[in-house]
Each structure stands twice: as structure tokens, then as C-alpha cells.
Backbone as CSV, one residue per row, in Angstrom:
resi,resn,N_x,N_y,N_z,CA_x,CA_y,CA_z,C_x,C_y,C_z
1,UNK,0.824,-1.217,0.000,0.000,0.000,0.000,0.852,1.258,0.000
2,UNK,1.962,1.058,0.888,2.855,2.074,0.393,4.089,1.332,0.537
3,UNK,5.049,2.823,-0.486,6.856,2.342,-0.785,7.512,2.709,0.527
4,UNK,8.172,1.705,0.761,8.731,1.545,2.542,9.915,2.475,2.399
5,UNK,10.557,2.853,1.294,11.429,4.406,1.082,10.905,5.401,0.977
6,UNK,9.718,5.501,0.942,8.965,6.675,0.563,8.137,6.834,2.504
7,UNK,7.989,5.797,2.921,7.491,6.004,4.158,8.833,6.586,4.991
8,UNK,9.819,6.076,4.944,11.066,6.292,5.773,10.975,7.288,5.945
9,UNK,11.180,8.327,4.409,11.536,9.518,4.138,10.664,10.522,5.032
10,UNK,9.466,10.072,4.670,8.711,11.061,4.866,8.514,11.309,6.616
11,UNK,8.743,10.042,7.333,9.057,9.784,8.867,9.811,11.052,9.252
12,UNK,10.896,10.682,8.488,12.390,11.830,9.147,12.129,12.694,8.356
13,UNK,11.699,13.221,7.576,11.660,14.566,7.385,10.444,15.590,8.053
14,UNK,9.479,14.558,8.235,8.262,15.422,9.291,8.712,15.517,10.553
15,UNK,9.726,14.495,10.993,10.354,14.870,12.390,10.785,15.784,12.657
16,UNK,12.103,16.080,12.065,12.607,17.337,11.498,11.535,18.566,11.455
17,UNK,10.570,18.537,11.151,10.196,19.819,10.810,9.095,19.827,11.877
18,UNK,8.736,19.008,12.235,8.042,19.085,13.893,8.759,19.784,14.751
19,UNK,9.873,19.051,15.225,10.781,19.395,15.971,11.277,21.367,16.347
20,UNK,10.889,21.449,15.118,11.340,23.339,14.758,9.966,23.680,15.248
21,UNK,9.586,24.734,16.284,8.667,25.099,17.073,8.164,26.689,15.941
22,UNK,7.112,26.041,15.813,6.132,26.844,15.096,5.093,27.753,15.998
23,UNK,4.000,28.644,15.539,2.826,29.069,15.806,2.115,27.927,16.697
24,UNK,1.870,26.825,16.651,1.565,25.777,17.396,2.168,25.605,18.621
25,UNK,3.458,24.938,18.338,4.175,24.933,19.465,4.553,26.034,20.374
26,UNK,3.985,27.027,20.195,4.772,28.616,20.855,3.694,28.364,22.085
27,UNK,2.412,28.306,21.096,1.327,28.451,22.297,1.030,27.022,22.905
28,UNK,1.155,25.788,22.475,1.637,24.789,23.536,2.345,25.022,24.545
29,UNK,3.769,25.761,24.648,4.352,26.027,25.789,3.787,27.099,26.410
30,UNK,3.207,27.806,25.881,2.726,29.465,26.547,1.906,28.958,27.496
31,UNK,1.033,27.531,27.112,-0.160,27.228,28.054,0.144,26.458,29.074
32,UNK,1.803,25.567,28.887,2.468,24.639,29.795,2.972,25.606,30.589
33,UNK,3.366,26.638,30.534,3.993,28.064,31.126,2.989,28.163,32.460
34,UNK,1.653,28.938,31.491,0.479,29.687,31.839,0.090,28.684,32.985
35,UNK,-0.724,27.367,32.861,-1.428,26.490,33.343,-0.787,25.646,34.510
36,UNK,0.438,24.978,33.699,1.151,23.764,34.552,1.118,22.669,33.945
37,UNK,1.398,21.224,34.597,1.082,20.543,33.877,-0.369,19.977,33.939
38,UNK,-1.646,20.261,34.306,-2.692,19.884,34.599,-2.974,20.271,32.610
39,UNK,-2.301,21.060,31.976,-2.908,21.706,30.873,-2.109,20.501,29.929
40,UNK,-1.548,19.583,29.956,-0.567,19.046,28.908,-1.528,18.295,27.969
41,UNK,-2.595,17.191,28.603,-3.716,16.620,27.816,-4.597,16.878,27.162
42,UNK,-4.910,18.959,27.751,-5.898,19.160,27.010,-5.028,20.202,26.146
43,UNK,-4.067,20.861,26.063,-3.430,21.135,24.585,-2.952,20.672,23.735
44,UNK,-2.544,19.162,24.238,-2.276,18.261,22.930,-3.139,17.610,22.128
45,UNK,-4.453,17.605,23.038,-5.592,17.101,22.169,-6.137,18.060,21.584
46,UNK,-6.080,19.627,21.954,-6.219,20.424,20.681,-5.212,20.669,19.838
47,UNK,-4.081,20.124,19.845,-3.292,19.772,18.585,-3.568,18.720,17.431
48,UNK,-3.910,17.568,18.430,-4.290,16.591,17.619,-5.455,17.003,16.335
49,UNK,-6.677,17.630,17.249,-7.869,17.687,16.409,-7.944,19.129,15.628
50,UNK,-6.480,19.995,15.786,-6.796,20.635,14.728,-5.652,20.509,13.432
51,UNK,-5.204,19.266,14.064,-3.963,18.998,12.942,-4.546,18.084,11.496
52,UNK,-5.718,17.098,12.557,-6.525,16.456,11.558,-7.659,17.416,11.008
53,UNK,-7.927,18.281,11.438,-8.754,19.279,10.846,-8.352,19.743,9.548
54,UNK,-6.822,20.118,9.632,-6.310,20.741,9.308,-6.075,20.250,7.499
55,UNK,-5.744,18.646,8.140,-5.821,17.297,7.254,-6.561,17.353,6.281
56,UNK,-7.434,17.078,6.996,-8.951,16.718,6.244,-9.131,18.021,5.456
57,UNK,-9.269,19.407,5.604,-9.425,20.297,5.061,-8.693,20.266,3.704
58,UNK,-7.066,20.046,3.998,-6.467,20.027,2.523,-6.960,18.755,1.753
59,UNK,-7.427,18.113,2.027,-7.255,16.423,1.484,-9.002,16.687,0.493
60,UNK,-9.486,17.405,1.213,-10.999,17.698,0.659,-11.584,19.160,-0.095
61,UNK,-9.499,20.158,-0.470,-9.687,21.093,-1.320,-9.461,22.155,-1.226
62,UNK,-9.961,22.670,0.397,-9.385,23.927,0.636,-7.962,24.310,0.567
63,UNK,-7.076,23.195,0.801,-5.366,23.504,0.868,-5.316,24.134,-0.684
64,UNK,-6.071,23.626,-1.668,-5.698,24.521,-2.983,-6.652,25.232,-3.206
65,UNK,-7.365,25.495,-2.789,-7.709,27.124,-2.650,-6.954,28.216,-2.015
66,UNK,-6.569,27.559,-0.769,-5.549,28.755,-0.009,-4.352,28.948,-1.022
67,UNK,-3.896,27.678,-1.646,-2.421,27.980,-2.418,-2.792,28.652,-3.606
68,UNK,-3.920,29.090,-4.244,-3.914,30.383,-5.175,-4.906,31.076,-4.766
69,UNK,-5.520,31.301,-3.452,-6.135,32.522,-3.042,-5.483,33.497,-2.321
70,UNK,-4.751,34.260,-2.571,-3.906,35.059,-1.496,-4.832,35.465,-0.446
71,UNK,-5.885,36.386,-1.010,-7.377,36.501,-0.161,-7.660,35.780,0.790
72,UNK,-8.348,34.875,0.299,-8.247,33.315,1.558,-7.566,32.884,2.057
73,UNK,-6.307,32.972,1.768,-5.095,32.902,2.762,-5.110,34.143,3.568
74,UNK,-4.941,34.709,3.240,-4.779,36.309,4.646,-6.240,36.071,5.209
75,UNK,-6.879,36.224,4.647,-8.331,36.425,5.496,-7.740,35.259,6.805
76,UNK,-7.984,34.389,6.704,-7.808,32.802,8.053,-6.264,33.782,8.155
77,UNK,-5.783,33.456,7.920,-3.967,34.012,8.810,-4.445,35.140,9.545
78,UNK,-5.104,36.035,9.198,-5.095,37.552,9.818,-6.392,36.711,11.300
79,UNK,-7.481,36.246,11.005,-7.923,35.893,12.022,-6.768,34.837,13.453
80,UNK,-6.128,34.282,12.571,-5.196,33.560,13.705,-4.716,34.028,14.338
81,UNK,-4.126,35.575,13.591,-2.985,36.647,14.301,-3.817,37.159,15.499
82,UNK,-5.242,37.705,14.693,-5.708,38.396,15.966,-6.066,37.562,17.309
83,UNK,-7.015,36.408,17.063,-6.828,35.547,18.051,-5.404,35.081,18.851
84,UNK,-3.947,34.875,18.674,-3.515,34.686,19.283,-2.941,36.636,19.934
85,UNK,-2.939,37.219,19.849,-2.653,38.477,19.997,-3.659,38.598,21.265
86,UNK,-5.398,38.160,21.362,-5.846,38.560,22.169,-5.754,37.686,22.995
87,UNK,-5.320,36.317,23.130,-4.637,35.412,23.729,-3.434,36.107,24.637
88,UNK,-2.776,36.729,24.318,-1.658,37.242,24.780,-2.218,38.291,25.653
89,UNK,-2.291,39.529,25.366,-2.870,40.395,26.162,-3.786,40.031,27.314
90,UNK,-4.770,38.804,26.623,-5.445,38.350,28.475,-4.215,37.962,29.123
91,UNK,-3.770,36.677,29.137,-2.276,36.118,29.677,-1.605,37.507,30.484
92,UNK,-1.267,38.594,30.009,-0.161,39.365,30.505,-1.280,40.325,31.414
93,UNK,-2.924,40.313,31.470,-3.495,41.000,32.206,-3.919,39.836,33.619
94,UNK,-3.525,38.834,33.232,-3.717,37.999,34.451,-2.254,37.828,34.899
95,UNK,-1.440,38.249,34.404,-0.110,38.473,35.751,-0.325,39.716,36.381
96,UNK,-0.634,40.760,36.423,-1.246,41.726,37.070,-1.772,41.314,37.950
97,UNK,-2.547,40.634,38.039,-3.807,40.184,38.672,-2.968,39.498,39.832
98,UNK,-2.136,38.862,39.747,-1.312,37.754,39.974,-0.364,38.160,41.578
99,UNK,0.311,39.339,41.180,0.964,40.300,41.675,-0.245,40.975,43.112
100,UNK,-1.264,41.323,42.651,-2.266,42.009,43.603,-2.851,40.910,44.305
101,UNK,-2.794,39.874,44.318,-3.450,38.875,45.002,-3.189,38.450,45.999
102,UNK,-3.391,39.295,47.546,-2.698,38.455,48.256,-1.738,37.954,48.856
103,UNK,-0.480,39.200,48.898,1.048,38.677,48.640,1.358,38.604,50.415
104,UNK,2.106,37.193,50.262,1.955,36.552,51.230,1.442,35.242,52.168
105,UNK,0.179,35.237,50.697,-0.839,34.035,51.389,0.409,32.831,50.481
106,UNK,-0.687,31.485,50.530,0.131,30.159,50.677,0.296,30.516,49.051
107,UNK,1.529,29.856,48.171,1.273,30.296,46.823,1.065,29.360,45.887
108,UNK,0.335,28.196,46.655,0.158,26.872,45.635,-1.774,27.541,45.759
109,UNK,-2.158,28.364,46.786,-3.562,28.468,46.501,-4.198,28.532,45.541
110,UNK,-4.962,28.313,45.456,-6.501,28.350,44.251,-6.038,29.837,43.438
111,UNK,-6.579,31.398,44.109,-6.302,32.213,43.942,-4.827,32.512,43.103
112,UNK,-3.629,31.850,43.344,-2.396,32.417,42.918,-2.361,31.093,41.615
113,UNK,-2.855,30.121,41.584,-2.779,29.494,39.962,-3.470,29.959,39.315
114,UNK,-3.415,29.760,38.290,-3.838,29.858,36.942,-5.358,28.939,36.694
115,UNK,-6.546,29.671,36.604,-7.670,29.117,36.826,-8.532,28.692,35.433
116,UNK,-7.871,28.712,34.405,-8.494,28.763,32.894,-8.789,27.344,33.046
117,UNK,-10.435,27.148,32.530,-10.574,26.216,32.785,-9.993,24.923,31.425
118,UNK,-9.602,23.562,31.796,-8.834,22.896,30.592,-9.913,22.591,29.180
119,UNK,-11.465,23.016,29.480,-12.104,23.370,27.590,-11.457,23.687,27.198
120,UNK,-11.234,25.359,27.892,-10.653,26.610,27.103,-9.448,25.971,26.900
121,UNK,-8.333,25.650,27.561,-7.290,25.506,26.901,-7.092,24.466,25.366
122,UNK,-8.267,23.653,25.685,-8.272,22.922,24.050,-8.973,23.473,23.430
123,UNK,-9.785,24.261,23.468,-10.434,24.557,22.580,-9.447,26.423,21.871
124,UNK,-8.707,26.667,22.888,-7.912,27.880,22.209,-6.277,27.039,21.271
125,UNK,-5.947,26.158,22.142,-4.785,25.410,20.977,-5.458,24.963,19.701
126,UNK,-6.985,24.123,19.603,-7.482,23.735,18.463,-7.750,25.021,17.449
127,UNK,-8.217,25.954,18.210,-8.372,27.362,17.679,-6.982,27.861,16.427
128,UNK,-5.802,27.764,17.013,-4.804,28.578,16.696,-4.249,27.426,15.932
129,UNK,-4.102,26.196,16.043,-3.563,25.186,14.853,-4.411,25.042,13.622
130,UNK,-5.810,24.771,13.606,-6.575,24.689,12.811,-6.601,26.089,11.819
131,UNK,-6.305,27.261,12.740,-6.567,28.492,11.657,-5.182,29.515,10.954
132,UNK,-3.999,27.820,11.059,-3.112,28.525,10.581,-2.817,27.789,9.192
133,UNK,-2.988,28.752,8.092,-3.306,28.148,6.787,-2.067,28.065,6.286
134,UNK,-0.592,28.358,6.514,0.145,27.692,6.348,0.192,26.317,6.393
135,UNK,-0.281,25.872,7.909,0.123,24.173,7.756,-0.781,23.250,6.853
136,UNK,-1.797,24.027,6.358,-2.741,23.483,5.493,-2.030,23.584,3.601
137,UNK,-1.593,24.627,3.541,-0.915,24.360,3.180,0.476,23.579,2.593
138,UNK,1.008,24.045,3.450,1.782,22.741,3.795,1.526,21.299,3.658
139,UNK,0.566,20.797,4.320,0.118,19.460,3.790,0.099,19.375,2.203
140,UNK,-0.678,20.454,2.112,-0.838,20.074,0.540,0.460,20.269,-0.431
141,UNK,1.261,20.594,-0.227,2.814,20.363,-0.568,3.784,19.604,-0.339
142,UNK,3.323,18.979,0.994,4.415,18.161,1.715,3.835,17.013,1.227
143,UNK,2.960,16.385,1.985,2.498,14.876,1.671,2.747,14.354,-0.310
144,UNK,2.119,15.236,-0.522,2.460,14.600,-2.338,3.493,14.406,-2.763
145,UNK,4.768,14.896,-2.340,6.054,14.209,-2.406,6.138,13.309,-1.916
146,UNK,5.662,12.331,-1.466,6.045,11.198,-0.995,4.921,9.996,-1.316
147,UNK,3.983,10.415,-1.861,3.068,9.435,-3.097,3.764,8.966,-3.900
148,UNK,3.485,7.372,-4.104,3.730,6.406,-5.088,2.979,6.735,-5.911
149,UNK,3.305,7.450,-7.623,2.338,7.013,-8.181,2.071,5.739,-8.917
150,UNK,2.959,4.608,-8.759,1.957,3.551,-9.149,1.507,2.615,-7.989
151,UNK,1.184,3.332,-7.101,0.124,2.913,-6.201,-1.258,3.911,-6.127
152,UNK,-2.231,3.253,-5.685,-3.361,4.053,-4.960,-3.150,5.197,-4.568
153,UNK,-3.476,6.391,-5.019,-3.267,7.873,-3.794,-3.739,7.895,-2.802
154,UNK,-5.232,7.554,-2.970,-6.367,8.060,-1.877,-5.325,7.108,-0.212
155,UNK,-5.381,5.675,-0.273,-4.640,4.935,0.596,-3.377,5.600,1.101
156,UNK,-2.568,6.104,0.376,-1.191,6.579,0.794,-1.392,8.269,1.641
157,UNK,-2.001,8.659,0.842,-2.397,10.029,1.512,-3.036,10.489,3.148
158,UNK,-3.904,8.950,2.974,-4.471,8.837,4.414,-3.595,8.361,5.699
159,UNK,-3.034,7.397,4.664,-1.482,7.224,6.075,-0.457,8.175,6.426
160,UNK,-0.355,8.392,5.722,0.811,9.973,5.835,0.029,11.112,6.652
161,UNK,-1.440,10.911,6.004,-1.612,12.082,7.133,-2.302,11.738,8.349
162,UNK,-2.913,10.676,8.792,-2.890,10.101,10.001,-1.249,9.922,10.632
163,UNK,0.050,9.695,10.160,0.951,9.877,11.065,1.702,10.988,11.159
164,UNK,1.113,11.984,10.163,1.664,13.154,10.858,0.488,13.678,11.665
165,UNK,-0.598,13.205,11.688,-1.472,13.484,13.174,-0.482,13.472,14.519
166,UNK,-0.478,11.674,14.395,0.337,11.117,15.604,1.976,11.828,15.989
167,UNK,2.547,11.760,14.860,3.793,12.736,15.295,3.884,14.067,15.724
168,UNK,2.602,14.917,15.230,2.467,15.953,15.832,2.522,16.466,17.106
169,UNK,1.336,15.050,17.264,0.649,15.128,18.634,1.676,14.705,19.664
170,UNK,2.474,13.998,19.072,3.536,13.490,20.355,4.407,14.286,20.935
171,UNK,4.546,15.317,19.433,5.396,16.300,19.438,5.253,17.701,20.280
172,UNK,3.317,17.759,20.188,3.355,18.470,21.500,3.326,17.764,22.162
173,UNK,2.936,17.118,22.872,3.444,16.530,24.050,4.468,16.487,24.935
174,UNK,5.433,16.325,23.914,6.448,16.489,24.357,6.883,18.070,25.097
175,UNK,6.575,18.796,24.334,6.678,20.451,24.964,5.520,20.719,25.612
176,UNK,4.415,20.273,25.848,3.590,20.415,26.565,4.234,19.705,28.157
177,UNK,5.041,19.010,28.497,5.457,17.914,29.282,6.481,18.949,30.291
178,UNK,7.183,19.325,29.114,8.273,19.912,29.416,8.514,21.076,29.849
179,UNK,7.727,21.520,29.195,6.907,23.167,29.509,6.142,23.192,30.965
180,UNK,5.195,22.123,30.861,4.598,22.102,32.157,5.147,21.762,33.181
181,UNK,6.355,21.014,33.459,7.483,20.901,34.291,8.016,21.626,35.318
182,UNK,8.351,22.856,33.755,9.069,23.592,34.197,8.043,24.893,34.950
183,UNK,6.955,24.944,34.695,5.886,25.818,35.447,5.625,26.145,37.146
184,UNK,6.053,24.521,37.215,5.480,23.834,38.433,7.046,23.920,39.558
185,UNK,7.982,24.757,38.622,9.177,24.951,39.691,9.005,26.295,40.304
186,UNK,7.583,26.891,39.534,7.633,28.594,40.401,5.869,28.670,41.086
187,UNK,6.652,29.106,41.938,5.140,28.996,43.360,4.740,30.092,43.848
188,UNK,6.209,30.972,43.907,5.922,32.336,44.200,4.721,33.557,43.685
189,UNK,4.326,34.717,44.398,3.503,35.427,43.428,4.543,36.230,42.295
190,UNK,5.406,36.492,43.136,6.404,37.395,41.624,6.834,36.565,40.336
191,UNK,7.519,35.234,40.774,7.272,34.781,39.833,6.438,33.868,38.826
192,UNK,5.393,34.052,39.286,4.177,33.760,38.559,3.687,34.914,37.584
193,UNK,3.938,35.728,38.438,3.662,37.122,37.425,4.567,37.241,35.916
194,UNK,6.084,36.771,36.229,6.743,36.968,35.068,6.772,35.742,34.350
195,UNK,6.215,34.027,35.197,6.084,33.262,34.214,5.052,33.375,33.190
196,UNK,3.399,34.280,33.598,2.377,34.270,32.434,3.026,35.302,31.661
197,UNK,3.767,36.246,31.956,4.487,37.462,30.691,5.144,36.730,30.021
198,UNK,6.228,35.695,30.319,6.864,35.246,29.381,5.949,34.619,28.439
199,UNK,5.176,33.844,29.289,3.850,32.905,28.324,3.202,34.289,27.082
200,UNK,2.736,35.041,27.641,2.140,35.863,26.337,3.504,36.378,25.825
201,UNK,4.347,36.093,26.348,5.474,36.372,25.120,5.525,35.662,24.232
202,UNK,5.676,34.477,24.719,5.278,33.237,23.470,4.095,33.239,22.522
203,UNK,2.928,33.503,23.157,1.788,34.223,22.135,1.812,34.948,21.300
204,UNK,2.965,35.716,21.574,2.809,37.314,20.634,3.802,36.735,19.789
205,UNK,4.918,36.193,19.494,5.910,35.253,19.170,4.908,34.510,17.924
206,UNK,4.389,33.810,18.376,3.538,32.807,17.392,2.641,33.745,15.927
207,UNK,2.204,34.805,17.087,1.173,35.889,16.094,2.349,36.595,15.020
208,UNK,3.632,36.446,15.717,4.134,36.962,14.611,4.929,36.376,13.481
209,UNK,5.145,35.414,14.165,5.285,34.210,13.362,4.142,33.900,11.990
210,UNK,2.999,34.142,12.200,1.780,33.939,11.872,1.689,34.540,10.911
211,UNK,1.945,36.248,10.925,2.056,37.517,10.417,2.693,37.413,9.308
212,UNK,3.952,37.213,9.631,5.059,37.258,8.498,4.752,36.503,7.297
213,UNK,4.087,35.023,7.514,4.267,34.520,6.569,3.213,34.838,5.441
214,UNK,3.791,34.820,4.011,3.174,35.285,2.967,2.263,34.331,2.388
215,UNK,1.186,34.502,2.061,0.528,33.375,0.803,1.187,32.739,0.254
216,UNK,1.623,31.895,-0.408,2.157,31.491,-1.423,2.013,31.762,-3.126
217,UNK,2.901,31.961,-3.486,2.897,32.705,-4.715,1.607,31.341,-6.165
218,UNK,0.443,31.702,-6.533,-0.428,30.612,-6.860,0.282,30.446,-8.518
């Protein structure tokens, strides 16, 4: 069903490019930052389901629409930007918050964590992967290099992009893990305050990440 050189390839080269922390991954850690690790399951499962979103979208047409609509490409990119932008700005208005709370009381309390409940956190990672039309893109560029054509497409296409589901997803995970780790070493109110700033630093990071990139020339 598929060429076992053509699977290899395509293994290590999506690793590779997983591995390089994108718009996705910025705000995976922003939320392992933000949250702790209580947030690691529910931002990787909004990785997962907007990576297959993301999938399914190119596999069923839109990926070539975005690759000669410049229009339709900015339109979804410019919504991603703004969504993670207002992502950020809450984040850096709840270290404020953070700072006035209390200074003094116990700092594992209710009050001094981070109270977003874990919907929101999947449902804002599914938000910001799903509406970045690069990676939809992308699919639709990446995966077809590595089709047999004298095999079946429809079959090969679906495996490739079911395991770059799974590699994705592992992939946050992995920075979701790690990220959240490292959250859970600050207890204090001060530095809680500068761990959610750094976190919407990472937000604003992603949005601009987001920003920069151009349509693709159709």
C-alpha cells in the first residue's frame, strides 16, 4: 500500500520539521507556562484535532484554494494573528492580577494558579492550529512528495496524514510535558507574574510568526 522508502523519508523529514517550534508549538508552551502541567492533555488534544482538521481540510480542497487565493489565505492568517494576539494580552493582564493577590498568602492556593478552565485551553490550541493556513498548506505540498504514483493515492495520503497526526501530537506533548514541568518549579507570586508574561510572550511570538508569513505565490 505504500513504498517503505517513501514512508522512511517522509518519517524523518516530518520529524525534522516538527521538531522546529512553530505558531503551534509557541502556544503549547505558553499554556504549559500559563497552566502547569494539569494543561498538557488538554493542549495536545487540541493539537491533535486541529492537525486532523487541518488534514482533512487540505485532502478535501481547501489547501488549494488557499495555495492560489492570497485573499483566503490572509483572510484565516489575519484571524489567527488576531486571536492569538488577544490570547496574549489576556495572559499578561492575568499576571497583574497575579501580583495584587494576596502577597503573602500560601502560593500553591486556588487564587495564585492559573484558573483557565482545561475546555478553554483545548479549545484555544485547536483554535490557533486549525486556523493557521500555512500548515494546510503545507500538507498540501508536503504529503504529495512522498506518493507512489503507481500505487493508490487516496490509501497513501491517508497514512501519511494520520501519522503526521500522531507525530504531531507526540510532538506536543512532548513540549507540553516539558513546559509544564518547568511551570510547576515557580510557586511564588512574583514569579508567577513573570512566568504568564513570558507565556504571552510566546503568544505574541507565534502571532508573529503567523504575520510574516506570505501566501504562497499561486
Amino acid at each position: 500500500m505504500i513504498n517503505t522508502a517513501s514512508l522512511i523519508g517522509f518519517l524523518l523529514t516530518a520529524g525534522i520539521l516538527l521538531v522546529i517550534p512553530g505558531p503551534t508549538i509557541l502556544t503549547v508552551v505558553a499554556y504549559g507556562l500559563r497552566v502547569g502541567r494539569k494543561a498538557i492533555w488538554a493542549s495536545t488534544a487540541g493539537v491533535v484535532l486541529g492537525d486532523l482538521t487541518a488534514v482533512t481540510l487540505c485532502l478535501t480542497g481547501l489547501g488549494a484554494l488557499l495555495a492560489v487565493s492570497p485573499a483566503a489565505y490572509d483572510a484565516i492568517k489575519w484571524a489567527g494573528v488576531a486571536y492569538l494576539v488577544y490570547v496574549a494580552v489576556q495572559t499578561w493582564r492575568e499576571s497583574n492580577r497575579v501580583v495584587a493577590a494576596k502577597p503573602g498568602s500560601d502560593p500553591t492556593a486556588p487564587e495564585i494558579a492559573d484558573s483557565i478552565a482545561l475546555s478553554k485551553v483545548f479549545q484555544q490550541t485547536f483554535i490557533v492550529t486549525a486556523l493557521n493556513p500555512k500548515g494546510i498548506v503545507f500538507f498540501l505540498a508536503f504529503i504529495p512528495q512522498f506518493v507512489d504514483r503507481s500505487l493508490a493515492y487516496w490509501p497513501q495520503v491517508t497514512v501519511y496524514g494520520v501519522l503526521f497526526v500522531v507525530m504531531g501530537g507526540a510532538n506536543a506533548l512532548a513540549y507540553a510535558y516539558s513546559s509544564g514541568r518547568l511551570s510547576s518549579l515557580f510557586t511564588q507570586p512574583n514569579a508567577l507574574k513573570w512566568l504568564k508574561r513570558v507565556s504571552a510572550g510566546f503568544l505574541l511570538s507565534a502571532a508573529l510568526i503567523t504575520a510574516l508569513h506570505h501566501a504562497p505565490n499561486p
